[in-house]
N, C-alpha and C positions, 0 to 999 in steps of 0.2 A: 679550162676557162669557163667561170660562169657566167652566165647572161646579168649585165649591170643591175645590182643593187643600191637601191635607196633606201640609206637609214641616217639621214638626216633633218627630220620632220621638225624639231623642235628651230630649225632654222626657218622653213617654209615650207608647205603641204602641196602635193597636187589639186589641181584642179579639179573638182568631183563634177564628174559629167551632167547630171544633174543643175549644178551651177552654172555651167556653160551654157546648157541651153537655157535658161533660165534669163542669162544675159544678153543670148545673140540677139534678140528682137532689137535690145536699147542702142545695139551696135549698126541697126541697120536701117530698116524703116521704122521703127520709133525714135525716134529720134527730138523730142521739144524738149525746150529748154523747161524747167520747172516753176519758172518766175515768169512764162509769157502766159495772157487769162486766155487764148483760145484756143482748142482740143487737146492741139498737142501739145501745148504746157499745162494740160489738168491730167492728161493722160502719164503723163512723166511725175507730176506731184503727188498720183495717186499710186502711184509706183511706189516713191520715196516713202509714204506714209506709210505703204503696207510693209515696206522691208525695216521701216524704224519701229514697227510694231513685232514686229517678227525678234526682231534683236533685242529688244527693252526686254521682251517674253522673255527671252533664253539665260537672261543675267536677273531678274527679280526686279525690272524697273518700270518706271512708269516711260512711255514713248517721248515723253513733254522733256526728261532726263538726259536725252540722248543726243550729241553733240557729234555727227560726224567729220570726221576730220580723214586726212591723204594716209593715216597708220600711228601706229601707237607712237612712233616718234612726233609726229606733230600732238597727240593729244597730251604725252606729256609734259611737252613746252608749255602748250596750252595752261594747264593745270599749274603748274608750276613758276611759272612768269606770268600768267596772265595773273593767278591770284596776288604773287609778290608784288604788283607793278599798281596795286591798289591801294598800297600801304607804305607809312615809311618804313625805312629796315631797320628788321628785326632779325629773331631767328629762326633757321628751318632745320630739322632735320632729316637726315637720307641715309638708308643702310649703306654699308661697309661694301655689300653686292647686288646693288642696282643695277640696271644694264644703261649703259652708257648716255642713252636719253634720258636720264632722269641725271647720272651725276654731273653732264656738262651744263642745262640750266641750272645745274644747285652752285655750282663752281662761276657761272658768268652772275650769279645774285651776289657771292663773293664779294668777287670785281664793281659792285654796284653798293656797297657797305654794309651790306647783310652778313652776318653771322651765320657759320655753315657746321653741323654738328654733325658727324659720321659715327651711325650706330654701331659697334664693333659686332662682330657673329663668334660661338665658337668653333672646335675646332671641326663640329658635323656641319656649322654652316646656319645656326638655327641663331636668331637671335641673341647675342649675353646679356641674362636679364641684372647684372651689375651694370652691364653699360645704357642697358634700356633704363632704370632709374634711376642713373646719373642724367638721360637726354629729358625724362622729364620733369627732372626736377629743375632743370634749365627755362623747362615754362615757352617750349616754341610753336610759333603760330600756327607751321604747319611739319609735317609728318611724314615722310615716303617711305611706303616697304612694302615689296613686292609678293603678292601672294607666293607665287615659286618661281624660284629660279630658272632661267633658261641654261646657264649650264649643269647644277648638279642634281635640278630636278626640285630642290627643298621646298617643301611647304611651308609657310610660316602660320602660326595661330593669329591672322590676321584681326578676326573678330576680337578676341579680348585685346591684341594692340592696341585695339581701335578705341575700345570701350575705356582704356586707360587713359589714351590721351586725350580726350574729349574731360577726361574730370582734371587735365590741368587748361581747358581752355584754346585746346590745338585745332585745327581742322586735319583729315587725316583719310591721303591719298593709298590709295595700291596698285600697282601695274598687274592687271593679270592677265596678260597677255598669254602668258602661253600657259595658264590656269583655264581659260576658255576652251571647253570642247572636251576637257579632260577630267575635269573637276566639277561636283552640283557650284553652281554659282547663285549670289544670292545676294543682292546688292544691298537690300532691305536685312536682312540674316547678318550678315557682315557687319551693319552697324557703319561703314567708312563713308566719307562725304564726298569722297571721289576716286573713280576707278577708270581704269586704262585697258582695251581691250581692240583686237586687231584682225581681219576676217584672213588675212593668210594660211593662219596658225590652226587653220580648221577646214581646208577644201577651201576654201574662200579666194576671193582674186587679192591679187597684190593690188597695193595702192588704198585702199580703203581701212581705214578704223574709228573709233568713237571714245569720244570719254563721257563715262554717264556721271552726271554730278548732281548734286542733292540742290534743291532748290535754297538753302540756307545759306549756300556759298556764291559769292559772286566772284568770276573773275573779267578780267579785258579781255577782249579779242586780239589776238596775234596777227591778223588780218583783218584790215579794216574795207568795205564797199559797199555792195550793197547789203547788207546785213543780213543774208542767207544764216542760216543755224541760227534760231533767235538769236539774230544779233552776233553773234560769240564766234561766225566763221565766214566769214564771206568768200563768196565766189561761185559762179555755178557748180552746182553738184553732179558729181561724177556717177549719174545715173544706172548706169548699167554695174559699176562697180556695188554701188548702194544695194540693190536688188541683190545681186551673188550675195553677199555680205547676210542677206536676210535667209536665203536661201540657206547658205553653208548652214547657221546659226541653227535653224528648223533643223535639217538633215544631222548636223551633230550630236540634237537632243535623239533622235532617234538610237535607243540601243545601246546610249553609251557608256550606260554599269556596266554591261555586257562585256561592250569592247575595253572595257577599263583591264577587267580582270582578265581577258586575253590575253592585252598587251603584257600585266604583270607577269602573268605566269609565261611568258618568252623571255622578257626580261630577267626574269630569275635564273629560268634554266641559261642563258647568256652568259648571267654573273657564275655561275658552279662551275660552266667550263676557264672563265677568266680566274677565277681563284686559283685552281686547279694550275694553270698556266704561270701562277704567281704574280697575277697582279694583282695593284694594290684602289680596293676600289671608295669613292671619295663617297663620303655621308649616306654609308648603308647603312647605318643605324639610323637615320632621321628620317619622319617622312617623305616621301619623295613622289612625282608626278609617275603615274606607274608604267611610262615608256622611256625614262631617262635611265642609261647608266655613264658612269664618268669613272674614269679608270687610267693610268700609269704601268707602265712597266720600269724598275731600274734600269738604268744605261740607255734607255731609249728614248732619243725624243719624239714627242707627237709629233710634229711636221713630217718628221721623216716617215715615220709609220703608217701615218695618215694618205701621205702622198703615192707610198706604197700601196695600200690597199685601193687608193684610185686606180693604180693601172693594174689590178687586179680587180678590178668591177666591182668598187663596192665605195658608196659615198659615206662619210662621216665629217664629223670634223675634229679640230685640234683643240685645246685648252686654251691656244694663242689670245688675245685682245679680240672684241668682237669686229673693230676696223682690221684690217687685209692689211692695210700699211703698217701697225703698231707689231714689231714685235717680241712688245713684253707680253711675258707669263701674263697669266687668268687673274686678272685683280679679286678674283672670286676668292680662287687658291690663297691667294697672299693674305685674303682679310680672314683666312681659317689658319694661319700657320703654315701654310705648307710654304717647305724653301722653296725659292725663286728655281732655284738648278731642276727640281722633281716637278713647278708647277710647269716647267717646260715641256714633260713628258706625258701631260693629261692629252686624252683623247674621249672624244662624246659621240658614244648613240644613242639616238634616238629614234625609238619604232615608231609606226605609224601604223591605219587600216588593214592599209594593204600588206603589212610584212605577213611573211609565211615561217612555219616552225623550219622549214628547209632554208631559207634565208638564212635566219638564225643561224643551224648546224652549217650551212655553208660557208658562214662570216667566220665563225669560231674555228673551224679547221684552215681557213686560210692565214686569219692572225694568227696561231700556233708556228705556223710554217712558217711566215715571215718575221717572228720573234726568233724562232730559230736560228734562223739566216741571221741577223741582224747579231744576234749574240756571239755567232760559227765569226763572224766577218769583225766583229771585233777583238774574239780574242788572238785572230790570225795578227789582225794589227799592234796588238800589246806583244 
């Protein structure tokens, strides 16, 4: 039995110790509200200014850009309702594999007489640029597509998206949620007039993210009071979160070509032993985040396997719906072709800092073993 593994970072990151402490003061005796004018609401505001300077750095932005919000779920409501909610309807479109905070406000603007356009991807998961200039030749106001994917890892060429649909008149968001910390980010470089970004997905505390937005766009607030976040967020701000948030962002930039090609090259040698094993792995020919791999076995499904390797000490997760309640296949899967029956059997790792080459070798020798079994048990059944 090995001592528990964690390889499921692309869901949410340890805490970097560094960021803890960084935090614990705001949790204790620092303590002002950011909106009160004596010490310790300047003390707290000066707080917030340094960590929204710190974040704006890490993404190519100006601090003035930076909207924080409770995580990328809130920022992309934000972005996406608050901009629609400006205008009569019209149409928007959203890739085929957003993560569920982008396709349920695209789906409630629906329900509101908006026009909803779903970019199709192919079968690696990238884009179809037949289906992209059919979305723009529809002429929609605005745009969503995610820098990379949280399950299969894909990058998208977000910059020229961007550059495209601005010459038909679109504004044009990207989640890059879990593009942060992994990827050069470059808000300005990018060309997009708004981007979604989350401090979990990187050492970061839970509870805190931001959406940086171009001063060209204007959207409503989703929260209306006192008008904390220019306007666009009310509520007192979650100070100590904020601070980690700036923290993690700093501490990510450090080293992380470095650890990029780490991570890849574990990932790699992970994919040779899964080939090897005969599984079949999703969108290894496209770009991809260089600690994501997404993979299937025939006859097996993810749940089970998954659940398996839990009480063998090792975290991952399934291909399932990103809700715990839903369980259909990966709508990822389904928008690349893959049958409903096979998207059932994806499973996803993802590395992180801390994984080790013996991690690795230890994960691979124990899904060999429980592929094994799994196949031994069912053919006893047939």
């Amino acid at each position: 039995m090995f001592a528990p593994v964690y390889l499921d970072f692309n869901a949410t990151t340890p805490l970097d110790e560094a960021v803890r402490d960084a935090m614990l003061p705001w949790l204790g005796a620092r303590f002002g509200n950011p909106s009160s004018r004596h010490e310790y609401g300047r003390q707290a505001r000066a707080a917030i200014d340094e960590a929204r300077a710190r974040v704006a750095e890490a993404v190519g932005a100006h601090s003035t850009e930076l909207i924080f919000t409770s995580g990328g779920s809130e920022a992309n409501n934000l972005m996406i309702k608050g901009f629609a909610s400006l205008l009569k309807p019209g149409r928007v479109a959203v890739s085929a594999i957003e993560h569920p905070c982008v396709r349920e406000p695209a789906r409630q603007l629906r329900r509101m007489g908006w026009q909803v356009d779903e970019i199709g991807v192919d079968r690696a998961g990238i884009i179809d640029e037949e289906a992209w200039q059919g979305t723009l030749a529809n002429r929609p106001v605005l745009v969503s597509v995610m820098l990379a994917n949280n399950e299969t890892g894909v990058i998208q060429d977000v910059r020229r998206l961007a550059a495209e649909a601005r010459t038909v008149g679109a504004v044009f968001h990207t989640d890059a949620v879990q593009a942060l910390g992994k990827l050069p980010l470059d808000f300005r470089a990018l060309g997009v007039d708004a981007m979604t970004i989350s401090a979990h997905k990187l050492g970061g505390p839970l509870g805190v993210g931001a959406l940086v937005l171009s001063k060209r766009v204007e959207v409503a607030p989703l929260i209306a009071g006192g008008g904390q976040e220019h306007g666009l967020r009310s509520g007192t701000e979650n100070v100590a979160a904020i601070v980690g948030f700036g923290v993690a962002c700093e501490r990510a930039m450090v080293d992380r070509d470095n650890a990029a090609l780490r991570l890849q090259s574990l990932r790699d040698a992970l994919e040779a032993r899964l080939m090897a094993m005969g599984a079949v792995l999703f969108s290894a020919a496209a770009p991809r985040l260089p600690n994501t791999s997404y993979f299937a076995f025939d006859g097996i499904e993810g749940e089970t396997l998954v659940a398996k390797l839990d009480r063998a000490g090792f975290a991952c997760a399934s291909g399932s719906a990103c809700s715990s309640a839903n369980p259909e296949p990966s709508h990822t899967l389904l928008a690349m072709g893959v049958a409903p029956d096979f998207a059932r059997n994806a499973v996803r790792v993802s590395l992180g800092r801390t994984t080790t080459p013996q991690q690795v070798d230890d994960f691979a020798t124990t899904l060999h073993r429980l592929t094994t079994e799994l196949r031994n048990m069912a053919a006893i059944a047939v």
